[in-house]
C-alpha positions as CSV (number, residue, x, y, z in Angstrom):
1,X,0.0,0.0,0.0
2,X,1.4,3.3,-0.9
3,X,2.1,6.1,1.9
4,X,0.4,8.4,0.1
5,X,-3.2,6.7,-0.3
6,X,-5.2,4.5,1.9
7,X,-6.5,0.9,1.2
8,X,-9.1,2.3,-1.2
9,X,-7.3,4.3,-2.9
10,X,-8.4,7.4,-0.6
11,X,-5.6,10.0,-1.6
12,X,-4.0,11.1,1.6
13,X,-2.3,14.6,0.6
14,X,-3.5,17.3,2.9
15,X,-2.3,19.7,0.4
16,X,-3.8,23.4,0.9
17,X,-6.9,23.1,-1.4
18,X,-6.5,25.4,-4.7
19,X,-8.9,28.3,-5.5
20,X,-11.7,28.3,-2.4
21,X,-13.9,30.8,-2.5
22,X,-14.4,33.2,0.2
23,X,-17.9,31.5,1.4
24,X,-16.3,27.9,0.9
25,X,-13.4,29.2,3.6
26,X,-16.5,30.7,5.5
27,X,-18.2,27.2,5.5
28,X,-15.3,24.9,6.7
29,X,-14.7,27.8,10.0
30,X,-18.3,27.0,10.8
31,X,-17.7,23.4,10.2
32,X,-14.7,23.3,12.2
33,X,-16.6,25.2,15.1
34,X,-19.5,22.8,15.1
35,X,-17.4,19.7,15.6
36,X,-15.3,21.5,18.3
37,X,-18.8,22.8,20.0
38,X,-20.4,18.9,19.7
39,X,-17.0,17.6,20.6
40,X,-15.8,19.4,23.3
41,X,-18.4,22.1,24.3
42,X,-19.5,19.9,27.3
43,X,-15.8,19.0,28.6
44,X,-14.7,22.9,28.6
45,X,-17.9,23.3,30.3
46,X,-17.2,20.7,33.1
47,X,-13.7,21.9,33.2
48,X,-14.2,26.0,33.9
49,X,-16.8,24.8,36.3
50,X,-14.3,22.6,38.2
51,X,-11.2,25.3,38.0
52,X,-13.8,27.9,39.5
53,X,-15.4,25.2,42.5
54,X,-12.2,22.8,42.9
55,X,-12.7,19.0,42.3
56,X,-14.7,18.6,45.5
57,X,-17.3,20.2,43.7
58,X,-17.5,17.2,41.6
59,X,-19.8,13.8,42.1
60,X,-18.4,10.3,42.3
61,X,-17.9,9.1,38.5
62,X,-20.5,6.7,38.7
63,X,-20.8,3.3,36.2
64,X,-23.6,6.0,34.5
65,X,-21.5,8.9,33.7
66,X,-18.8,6.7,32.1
67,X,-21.6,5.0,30.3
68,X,-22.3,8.7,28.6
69,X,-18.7,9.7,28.5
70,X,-18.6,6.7,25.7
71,X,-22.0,8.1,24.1
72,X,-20.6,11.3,24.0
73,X,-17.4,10.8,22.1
74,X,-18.9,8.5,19.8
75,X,-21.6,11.6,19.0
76,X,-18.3,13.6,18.7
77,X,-16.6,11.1,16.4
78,X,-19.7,10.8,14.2
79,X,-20.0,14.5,13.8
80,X,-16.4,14.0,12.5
81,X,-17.3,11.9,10.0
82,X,-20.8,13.7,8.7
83,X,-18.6,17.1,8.1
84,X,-15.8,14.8,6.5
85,X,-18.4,13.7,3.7
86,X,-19.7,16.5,3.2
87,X,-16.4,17.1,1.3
88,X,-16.0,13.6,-0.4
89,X,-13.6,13.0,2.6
90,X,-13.1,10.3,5.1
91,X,-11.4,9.3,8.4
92,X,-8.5,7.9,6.4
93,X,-7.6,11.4,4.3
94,X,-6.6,12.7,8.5
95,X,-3.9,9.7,8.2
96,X,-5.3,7.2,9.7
97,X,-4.1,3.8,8.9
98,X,-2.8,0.6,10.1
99,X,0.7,0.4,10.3
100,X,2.9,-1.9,12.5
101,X,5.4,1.0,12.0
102,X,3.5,3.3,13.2
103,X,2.6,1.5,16.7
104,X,6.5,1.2,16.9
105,X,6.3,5.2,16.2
106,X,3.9,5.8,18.8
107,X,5.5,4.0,21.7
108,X,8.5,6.6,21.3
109,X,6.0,9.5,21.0
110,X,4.7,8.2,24.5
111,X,7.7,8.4,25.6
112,X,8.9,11.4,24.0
113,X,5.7,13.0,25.4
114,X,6.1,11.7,28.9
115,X,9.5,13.5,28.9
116,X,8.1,16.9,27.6
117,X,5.6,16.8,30.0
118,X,8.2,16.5,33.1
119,X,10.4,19.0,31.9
120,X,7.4,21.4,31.0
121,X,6.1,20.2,34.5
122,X,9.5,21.4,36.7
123,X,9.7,24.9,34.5
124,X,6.2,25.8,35.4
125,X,6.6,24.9,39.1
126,X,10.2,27.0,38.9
127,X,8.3,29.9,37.3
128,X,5.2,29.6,39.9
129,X,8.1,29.7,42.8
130,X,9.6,32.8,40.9
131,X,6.4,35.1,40.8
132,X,4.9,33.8,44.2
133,X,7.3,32.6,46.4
134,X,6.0,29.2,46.8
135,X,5.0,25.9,44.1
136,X,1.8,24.8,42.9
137,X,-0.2,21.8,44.1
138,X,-3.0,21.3,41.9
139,X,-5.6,18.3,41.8
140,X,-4.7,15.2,40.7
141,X,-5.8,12.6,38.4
142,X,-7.2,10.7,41.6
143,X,-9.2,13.7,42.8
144,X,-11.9,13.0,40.0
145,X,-11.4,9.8,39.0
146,X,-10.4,7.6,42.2
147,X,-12.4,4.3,42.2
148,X,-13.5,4.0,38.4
149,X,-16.0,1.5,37.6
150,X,-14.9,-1.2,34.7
151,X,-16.8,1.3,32.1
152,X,-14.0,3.3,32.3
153,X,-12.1,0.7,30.5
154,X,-13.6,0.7,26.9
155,X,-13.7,4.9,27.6
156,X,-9.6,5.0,27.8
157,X,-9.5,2.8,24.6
158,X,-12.0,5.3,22.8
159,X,-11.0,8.6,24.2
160,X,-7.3,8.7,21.8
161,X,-9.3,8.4,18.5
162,X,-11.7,10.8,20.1
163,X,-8.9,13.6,21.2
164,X,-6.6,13.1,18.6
165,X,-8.7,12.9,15.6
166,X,-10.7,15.7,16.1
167,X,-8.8,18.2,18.2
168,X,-5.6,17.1,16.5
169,X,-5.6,15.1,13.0
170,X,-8.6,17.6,11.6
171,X,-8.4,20.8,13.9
172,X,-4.4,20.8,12.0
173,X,-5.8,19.6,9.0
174,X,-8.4,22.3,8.6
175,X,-6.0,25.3,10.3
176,X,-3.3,24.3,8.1
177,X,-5.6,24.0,4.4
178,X,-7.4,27.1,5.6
179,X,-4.3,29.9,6.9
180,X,-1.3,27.4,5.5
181,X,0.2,27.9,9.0
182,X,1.5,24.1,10.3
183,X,3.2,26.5,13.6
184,X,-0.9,28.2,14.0
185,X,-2.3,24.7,13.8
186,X,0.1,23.6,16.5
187,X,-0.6,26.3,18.4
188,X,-4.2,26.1,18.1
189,X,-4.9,22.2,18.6
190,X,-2.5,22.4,22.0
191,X,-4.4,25.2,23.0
192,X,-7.9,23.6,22.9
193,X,-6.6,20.4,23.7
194,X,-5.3,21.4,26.7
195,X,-8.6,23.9,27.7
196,X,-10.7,21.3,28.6
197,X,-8.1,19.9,30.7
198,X,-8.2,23.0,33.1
199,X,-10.2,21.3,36.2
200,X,-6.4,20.1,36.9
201,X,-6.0,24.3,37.6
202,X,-4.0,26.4,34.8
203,X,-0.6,25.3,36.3
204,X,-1.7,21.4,35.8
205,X,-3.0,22.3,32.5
206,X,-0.2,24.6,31.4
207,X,2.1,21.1,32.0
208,X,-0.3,19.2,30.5
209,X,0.5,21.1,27.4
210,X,3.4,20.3,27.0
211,X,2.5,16.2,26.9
212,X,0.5,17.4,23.7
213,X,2.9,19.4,21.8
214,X,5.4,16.8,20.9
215,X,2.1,15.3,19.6
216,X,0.9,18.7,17.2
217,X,4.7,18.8,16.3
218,X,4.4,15.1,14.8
219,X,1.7,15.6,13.1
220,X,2.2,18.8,11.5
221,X,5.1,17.2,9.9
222,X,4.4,13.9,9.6
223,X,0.6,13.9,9.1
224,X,0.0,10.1,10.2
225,X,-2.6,9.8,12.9
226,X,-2.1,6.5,14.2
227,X,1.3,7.1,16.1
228,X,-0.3,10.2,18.0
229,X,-3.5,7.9,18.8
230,X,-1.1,4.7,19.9
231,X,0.7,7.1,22.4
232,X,-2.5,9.0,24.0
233,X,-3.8,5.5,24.6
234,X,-0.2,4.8,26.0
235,X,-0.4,7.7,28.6
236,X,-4.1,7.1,29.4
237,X,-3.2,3.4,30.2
238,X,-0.8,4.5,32.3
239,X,-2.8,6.9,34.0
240,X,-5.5,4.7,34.4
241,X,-3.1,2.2,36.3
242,X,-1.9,4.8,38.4
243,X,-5.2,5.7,39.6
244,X,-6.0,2.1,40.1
């Protein structure tokens, strides 16, 4: 199978597209906004009300709100798709496609990512000290989600296609065919990515960040979505062990 086409033929060049017209730019903003909104309107909501309340504000994830964190993404992942085909597109012109390669790729990516984020994580907490004397101690992963039920299993497989299809593979994808800016689309998939991730406080977010940009780097360059989805499901895993 070539690199540059999928296994029906599905061209894969994310080329800026030649000649759009000024209400075809106008449609794809919208359409990019309305996958974001469905997507990840209810997580920034959750998020900014956590950051303002603290996690104590938050319920016991029960079996039930797993059960419609699945729903949820799979709403957001079929959103994907209807906008995709729209434009004679499909989940395979983002660069997704099996690759033993790129499971080999995505393993150093975890890794590469883990790394970023520990390095980004002591700067922040040196630059916290700097300004106010003292270092940050944010929420953790088991202040929301101590004691998951089993549900939470199939949502950790799920939740990489779900992140890093929409708010990286097309977010870029669109940024880049509509400014031609791959260093805009990094900024701006990191960005959202890491604004629904602000219950962990904006110092726990502002490391989290840097976990994701190794990520938007890859893929700016690279354009292959499996590796990034192989090594969030990496670092979720490993999260989710942690917690248990």
């Amino acid at each position: 199978m070539s690199s540059s086409e999928s296994s029906a033929g599905v061209p894969l060049s994310q080329e800026p597209p030649i000649g759009l017209s000024v209400g075809e730019k106008r449609q794809r903003w919208f359409e990019v906004c309305l996958v974001l909104l469905v997507a990840c309107g209810s997580p920034l909501m959750n998020a900014l009300y956590l950051l303002n309340y603290g996690p104590e504000a938050m319920p016991h994830i029960s079996t039930l709100r797993w059960t419609f964190g699945i729903v949820q993404e799979l709403i957001g992942l079929a959103m994907l798709g209807y906008v995709l085909s729209r434009s004679g597109r499909r989940i395979a012109n983002l660069g997704l496609r099996w690759s033993y390669q790129d499971i080999g790729v995505g393993l150093l990516l975890a890794c590469i990512s883990y790394a970023t984020y520990f390095v980004g994580s002591l700067f922040v907490q040196v630059a916290h000290y700097a300004i106010y004397g003292s270092y940050s101690y944010g929420p953790s992963g088991n202040d929301f989600f101590a004691h998951p039920s089993v549900v939470v299993i199939p949502f950790t497989l799920l939740n990489p296609f779900f992140e890093e299809l929409i708010v990286r593979a097309y977010l870029m994808t669109e940024v880049v065919q509509l400014t031609g800016s791959a260093a805009l689309a990094v900024v701006v998939s990191v960005l959202v990515q890491s604004s629904y991730h602000l219950y962990y406080g904006w110092v726990g977010a502002i490391s989290i960040a840097f976990s994701f940009l190794p990520l938007a780097i890859y893929f700016a360059r690279w354009k292959r979505a499996l590796p990034i989805v192989v090594a969030h499901g990496i670092l979720d895993i490993y999260g989710l062990i942690r917690i248990w």
